[in-house]
C-alpha positions, -999 to +999 in steps of 0.1 A: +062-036-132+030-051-125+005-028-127-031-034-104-061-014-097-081-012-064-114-030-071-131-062-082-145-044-109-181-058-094-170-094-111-193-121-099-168-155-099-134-156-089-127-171-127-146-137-138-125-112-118-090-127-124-095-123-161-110-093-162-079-077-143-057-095-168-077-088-201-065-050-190-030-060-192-027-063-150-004-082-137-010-079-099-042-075-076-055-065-041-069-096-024-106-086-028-117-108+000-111-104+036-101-133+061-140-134+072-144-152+037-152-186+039-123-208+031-140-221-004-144-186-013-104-178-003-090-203-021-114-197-051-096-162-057-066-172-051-061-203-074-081-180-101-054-153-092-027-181-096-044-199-131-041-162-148-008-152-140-017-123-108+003-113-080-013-112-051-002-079-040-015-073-005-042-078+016-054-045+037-058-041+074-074-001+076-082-003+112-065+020+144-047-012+162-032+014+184-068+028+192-069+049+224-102+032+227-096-005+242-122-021+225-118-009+191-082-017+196-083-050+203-109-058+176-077-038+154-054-061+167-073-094+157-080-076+125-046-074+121-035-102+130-060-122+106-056-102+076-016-114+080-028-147+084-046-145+052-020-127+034+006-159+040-019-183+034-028-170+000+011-161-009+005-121-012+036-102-008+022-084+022-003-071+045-005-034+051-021-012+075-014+025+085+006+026+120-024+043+136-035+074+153-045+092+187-075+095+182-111+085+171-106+086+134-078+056+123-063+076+098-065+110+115-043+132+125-037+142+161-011+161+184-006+127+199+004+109+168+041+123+173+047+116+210+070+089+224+043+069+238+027+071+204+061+054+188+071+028+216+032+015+213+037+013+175+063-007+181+051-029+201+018-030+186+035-045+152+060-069+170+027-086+187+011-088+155+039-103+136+052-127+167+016-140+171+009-150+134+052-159+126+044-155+088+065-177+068+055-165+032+046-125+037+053-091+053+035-064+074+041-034+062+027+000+072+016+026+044+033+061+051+013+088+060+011+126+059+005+131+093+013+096+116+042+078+118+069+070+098+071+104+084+098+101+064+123+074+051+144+076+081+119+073+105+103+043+087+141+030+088+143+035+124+109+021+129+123-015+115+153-017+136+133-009+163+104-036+158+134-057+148+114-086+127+125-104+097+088-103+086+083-069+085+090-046+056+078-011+034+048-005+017+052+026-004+029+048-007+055+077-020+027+106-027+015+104+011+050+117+018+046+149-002+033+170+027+053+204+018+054+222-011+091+217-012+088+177-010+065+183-038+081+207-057+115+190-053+097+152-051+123+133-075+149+139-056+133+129-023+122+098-041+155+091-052+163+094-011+134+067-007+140+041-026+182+048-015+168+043+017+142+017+017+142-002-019+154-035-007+125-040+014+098-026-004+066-053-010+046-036-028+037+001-041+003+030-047+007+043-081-013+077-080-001+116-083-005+148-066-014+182-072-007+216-054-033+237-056-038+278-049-061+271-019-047+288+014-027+278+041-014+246+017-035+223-004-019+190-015-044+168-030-044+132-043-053+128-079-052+105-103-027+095-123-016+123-152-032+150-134-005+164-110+028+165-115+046+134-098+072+121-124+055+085-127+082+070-150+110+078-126+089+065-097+081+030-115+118+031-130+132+034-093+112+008-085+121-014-112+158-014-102+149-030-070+121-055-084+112-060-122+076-068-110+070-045-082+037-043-078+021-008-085-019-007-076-037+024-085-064+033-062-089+061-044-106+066-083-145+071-079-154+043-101-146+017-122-148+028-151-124+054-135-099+024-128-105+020-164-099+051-178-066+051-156-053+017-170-055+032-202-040+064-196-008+051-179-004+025-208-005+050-234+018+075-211+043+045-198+049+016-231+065+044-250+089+051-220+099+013-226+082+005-192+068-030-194+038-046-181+038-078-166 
């Protein structure tokens, strides 16, 4: 696999920031610019990215391009469709966004996230995207969610016949899945049902774990990697069998010497497993 974290690690060149990723034995990234960049800046990171050996991985959308508010739709949409833009320009292997929400927040979760008009704008919504920007080099993806759509690996299977585009695939986000204690409990084999289901479009992956806590009605929070009880190896393993260098980026850790510490830990936990690093 290629293993990547979710910061710049506050690098101040492009030169500095590629080999800092790779001096921790990284082999992919997160594009840390956006498409407002200037295009010196762009192509700086990603001919540094290119001189040291690092996958572009994805470049990130986060915005609600299905908004109930027109405005901040719209600017979600050009978001969207500039990010992609970016993301085939520079070679990454996609861009992903969540599918959105009914509501203010972008990643909330809302009655109206599951309705019909919900889905058929979804749709839509990532047809337009793709058809106005015809990437020749990348995918959008959308990042499952606990509590939006795709909800499961047959929904997100349904959602790509539906849109119907060569050009749009899976990001997996496997942990965002777990949203029942039996999911969680019982996660390897529903990750053996996702990558069954999905594998052979997968772009790229979030390595992190989960824990189940005592809290009432049902706690499931994200952690970092070792401290819940996902079974990493099998998840990177799965993965494997589909792409030797699937990207797996680590991410949501409070600092960088967080990222760090994670690095370390899965390289200790995952070389003796005879999982290599790219």
């Amino acid at each position: 696999m290629r293993l990547g974290i979710s910061t710049d690690l506050n690098c101040k060149s492009p030169q500095e920031w590629a080999e800092s990723i790779r001096s921790l034995g990284c082999g992919a990234v997160v594009f840390p610019v956006d498409y407002t960049a200037d295009e010196k800046t762009v192509w700086a990171y990603a001919d540094a990215a290119e001189a040291w050996g690092l996958v572009i991985a994805e470049t990130g959308c986060w915005c609600n391009p299905i908004s109930p508010d027109p405005k901040e739709r719209e600017q979600a949409l050009e978001r969207c469709r500039e990010q992609l833009r970016l993301a085939d320009a520079v070679g990454a292997r996609c861009c992903v966004n969540v599918a959105g929400a009914a509501g203010a927040k972008w990643s909330g979760a809302y009655k109206g996230n599951f309705s019909e008009e919900t889905w058929d704008l979804t749709v839509r919504t990532i047809q337009d995207i793709i058809d106005a920007v015809r990437p020749q080099h990348t995918c959008f993806t959308i990042e499952p969610m606990p509590y939006m759509v795709p909800l499961d690996p047959d929904q997100y299977v349904r959602l790509m016949e539906e849109v119907d585009r060569d050009r749009f695939a899976v990001h997996m986000d496997f942990c965002n899945w777990l949203n029942t204690p039996e999911k969680y409990y019982f996660h390897e084999a529903f990750l053996e049902e996702c990558f069954a289901k999905l594998g052979l479009y997968i772009k790229s992956c979030h390595l992190k774990d989960v824990q189940l806590t005592h809290e009432l009605t049902c706690h499931l929070k994200e952690v970092p990697c070792g401290q819940g009880e996902i079974n990493l190896e099998n998840y990177i393993r799965l993965a494997e069998q589909y792409d030797p260098e699937m990207p797996m980026i680590t991410e949501h850790l409070k600092s960088d010497q967080a990222y760090l510490d994670s690095v370390r830990y899965l390289k200790q936990r995952l070389q003796p497993a005879g999982i290599r690093f790219f």
